[in-house]
MMTF fields as JSON, N, C-alpha, C and O atoms, coordinates in Angstrom:
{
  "mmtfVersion": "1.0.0",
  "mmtfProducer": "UNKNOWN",
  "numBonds": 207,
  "numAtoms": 208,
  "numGroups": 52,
  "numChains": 1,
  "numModels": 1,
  "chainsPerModel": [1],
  "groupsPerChain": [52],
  "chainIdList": ["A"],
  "bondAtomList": [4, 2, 8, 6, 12, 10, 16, 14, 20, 18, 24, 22, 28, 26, 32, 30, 36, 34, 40, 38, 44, 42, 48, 46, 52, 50, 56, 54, 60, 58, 64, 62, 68, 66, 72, 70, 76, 74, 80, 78, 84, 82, 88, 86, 92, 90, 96, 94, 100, 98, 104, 102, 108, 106, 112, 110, 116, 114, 120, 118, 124, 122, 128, 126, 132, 130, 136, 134, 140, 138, 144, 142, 148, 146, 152, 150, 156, 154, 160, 158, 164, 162, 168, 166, 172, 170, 176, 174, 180, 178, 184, 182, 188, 186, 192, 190, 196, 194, 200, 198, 204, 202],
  "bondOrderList": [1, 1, 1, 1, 1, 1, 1, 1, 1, 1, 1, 1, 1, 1, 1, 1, 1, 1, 1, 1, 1, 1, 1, 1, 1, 1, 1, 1, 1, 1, 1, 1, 1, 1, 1, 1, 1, 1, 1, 1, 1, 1, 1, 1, 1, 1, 1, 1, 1, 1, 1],
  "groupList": [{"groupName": "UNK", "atomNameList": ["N", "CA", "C", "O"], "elementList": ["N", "C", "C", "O"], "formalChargeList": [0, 0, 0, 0], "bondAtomList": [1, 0, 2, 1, 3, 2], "bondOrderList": [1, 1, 2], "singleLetterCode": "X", "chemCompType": "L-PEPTIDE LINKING"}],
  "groupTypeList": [0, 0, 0, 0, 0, 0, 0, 0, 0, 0, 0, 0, 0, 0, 0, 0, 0, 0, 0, 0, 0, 0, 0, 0, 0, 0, 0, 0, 0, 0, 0, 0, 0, 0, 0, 0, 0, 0, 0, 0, 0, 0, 0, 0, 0, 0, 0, 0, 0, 0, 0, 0],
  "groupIdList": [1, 2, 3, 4, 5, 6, 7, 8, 9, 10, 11, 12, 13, 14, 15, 16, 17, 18, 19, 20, 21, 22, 23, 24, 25, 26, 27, 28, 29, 30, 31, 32, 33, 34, 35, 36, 37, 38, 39, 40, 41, 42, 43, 44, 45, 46, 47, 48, 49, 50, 51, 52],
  "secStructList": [7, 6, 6, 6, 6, 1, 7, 7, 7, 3, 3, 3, 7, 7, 1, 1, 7, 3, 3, 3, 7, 7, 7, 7, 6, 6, 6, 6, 6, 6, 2, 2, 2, 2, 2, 2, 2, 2, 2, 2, 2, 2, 2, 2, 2, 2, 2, 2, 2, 2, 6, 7],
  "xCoordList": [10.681, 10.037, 10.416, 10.294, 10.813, 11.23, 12.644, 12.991, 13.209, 15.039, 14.843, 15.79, 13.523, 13.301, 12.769, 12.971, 11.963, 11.899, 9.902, 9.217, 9.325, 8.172, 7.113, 5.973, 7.915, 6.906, 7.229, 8.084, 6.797, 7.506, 7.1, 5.924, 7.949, 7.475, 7.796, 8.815, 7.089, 6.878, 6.241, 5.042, 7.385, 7.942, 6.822, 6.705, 6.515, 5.435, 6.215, 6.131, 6.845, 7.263, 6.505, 6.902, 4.939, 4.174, 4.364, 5.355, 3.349, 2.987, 1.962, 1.418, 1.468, 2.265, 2.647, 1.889, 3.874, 4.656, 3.68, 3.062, 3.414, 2.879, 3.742, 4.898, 3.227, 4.28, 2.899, 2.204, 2.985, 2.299, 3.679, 4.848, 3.005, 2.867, 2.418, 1.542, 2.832, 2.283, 3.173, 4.34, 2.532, 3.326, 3.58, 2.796, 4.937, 5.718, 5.168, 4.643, 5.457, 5.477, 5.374, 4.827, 6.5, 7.357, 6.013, 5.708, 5.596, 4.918, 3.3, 2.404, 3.523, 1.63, 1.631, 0.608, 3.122, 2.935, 2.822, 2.296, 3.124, 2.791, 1.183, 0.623, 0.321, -1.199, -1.655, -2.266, -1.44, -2.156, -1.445, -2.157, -0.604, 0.252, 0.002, 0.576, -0.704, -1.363, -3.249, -3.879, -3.652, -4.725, -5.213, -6.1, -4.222, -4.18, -3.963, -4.694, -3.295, -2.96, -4.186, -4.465, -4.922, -6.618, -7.151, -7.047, -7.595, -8.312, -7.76, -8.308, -6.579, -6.551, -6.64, -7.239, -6.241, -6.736, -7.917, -8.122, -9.203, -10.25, -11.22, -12.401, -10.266, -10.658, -9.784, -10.395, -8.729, -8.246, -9.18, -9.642, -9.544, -10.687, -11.646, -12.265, -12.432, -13.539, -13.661, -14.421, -12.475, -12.378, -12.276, -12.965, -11.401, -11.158, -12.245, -12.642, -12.718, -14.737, -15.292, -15.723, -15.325, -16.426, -15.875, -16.515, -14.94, -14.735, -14.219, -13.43, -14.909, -14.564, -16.292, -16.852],
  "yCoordList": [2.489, 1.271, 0.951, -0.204, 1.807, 1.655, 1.112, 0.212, 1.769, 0.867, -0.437, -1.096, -0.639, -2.582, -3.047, -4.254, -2.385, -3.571, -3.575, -4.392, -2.638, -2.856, -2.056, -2.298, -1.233, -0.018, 0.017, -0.816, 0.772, 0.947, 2.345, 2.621, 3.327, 4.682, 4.839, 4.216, 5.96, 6.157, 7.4, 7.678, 8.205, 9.987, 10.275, 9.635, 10.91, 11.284, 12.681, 13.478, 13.192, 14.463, 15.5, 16.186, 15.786, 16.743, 17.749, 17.969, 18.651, 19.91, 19.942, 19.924, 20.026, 19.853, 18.279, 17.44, 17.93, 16.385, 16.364, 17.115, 14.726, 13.596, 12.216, 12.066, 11.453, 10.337, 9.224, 9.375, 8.247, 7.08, 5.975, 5.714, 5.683, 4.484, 3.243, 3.442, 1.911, 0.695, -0.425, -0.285, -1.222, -2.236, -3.264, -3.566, -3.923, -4.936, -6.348, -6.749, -6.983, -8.573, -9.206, -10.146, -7.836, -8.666, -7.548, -7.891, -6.55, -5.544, -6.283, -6.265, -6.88, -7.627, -8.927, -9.527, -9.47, -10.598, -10.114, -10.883, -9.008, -8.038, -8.224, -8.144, -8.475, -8.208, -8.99, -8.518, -10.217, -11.117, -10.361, -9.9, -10.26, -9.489, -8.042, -7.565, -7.281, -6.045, -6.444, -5.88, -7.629, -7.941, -7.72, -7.078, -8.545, -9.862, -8.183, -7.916, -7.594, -6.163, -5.233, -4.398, -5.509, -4.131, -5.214, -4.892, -6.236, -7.372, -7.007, -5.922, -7.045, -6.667, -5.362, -4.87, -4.584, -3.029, -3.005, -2.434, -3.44, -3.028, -3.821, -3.662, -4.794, -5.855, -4.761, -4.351, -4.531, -3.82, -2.773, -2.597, -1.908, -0.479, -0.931, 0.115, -1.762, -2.097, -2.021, -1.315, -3.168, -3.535, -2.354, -2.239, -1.53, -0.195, 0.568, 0.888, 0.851, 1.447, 1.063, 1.678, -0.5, -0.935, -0.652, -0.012, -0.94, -0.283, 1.246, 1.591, 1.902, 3.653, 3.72, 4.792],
  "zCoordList": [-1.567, -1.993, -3.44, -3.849, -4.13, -5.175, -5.509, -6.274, -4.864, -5.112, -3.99, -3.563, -3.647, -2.644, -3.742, -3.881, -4.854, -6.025, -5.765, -6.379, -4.881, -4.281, -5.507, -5.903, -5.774, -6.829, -8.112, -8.414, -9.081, -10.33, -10.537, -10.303, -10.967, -11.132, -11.96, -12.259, -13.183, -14.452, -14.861, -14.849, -15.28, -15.143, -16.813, -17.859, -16.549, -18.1, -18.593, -17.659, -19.566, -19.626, -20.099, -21.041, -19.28, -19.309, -18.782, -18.085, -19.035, -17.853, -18.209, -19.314, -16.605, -15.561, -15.507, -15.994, -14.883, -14.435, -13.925, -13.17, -14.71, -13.97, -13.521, -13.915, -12.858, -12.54, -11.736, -10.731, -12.668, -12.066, -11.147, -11.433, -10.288, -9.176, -9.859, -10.7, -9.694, -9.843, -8.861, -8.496, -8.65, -7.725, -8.674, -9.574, -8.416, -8.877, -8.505, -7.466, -9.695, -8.451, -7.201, -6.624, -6.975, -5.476, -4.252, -3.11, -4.817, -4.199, -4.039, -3.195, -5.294, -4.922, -4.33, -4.003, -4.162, -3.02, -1.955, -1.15, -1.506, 0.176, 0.112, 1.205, -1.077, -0.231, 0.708, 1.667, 0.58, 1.933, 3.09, 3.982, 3.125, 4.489, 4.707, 5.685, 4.028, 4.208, 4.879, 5.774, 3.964, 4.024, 5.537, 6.098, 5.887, 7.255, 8.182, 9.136, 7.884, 8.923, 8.877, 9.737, 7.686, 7.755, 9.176, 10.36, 8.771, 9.688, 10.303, 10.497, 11.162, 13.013, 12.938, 13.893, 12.106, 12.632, 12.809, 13.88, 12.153, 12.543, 13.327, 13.634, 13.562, 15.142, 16.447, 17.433, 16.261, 17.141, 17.412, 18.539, 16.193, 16.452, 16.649, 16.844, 16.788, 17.119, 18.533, 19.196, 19.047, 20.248, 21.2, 22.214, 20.808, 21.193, 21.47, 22.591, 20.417, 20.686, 21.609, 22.584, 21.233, 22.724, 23.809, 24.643, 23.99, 25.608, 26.088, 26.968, 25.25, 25.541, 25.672, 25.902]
}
């Protein structure tokens, strides 16, 4: 995700290594399209429940 331009990673030269994660631009236009994917997962699991 990182060489797609999605993440940004950022090497700390501790000890112990640390390394933060952050999302890019292009990574926080993915939220409506992650959003929109929790909503049917948990219409899907729901649906799923009720009929077990």
């Amino acid at each position: 995700m990182e060489a797609s331009g999605l993440i940004k990673r950022k090497v700390y030269a501790e000890v112990p290594p640390r390394v933060e994660y952050s999302l890019t631009e292009t990574g926080l236009s993915l939220k409506p399209v992650l959003d929109s994917m929790v909503i049917w997962g948990n219409k899907y699991r729901d649906k799923q429940k009720s009929q077990n």
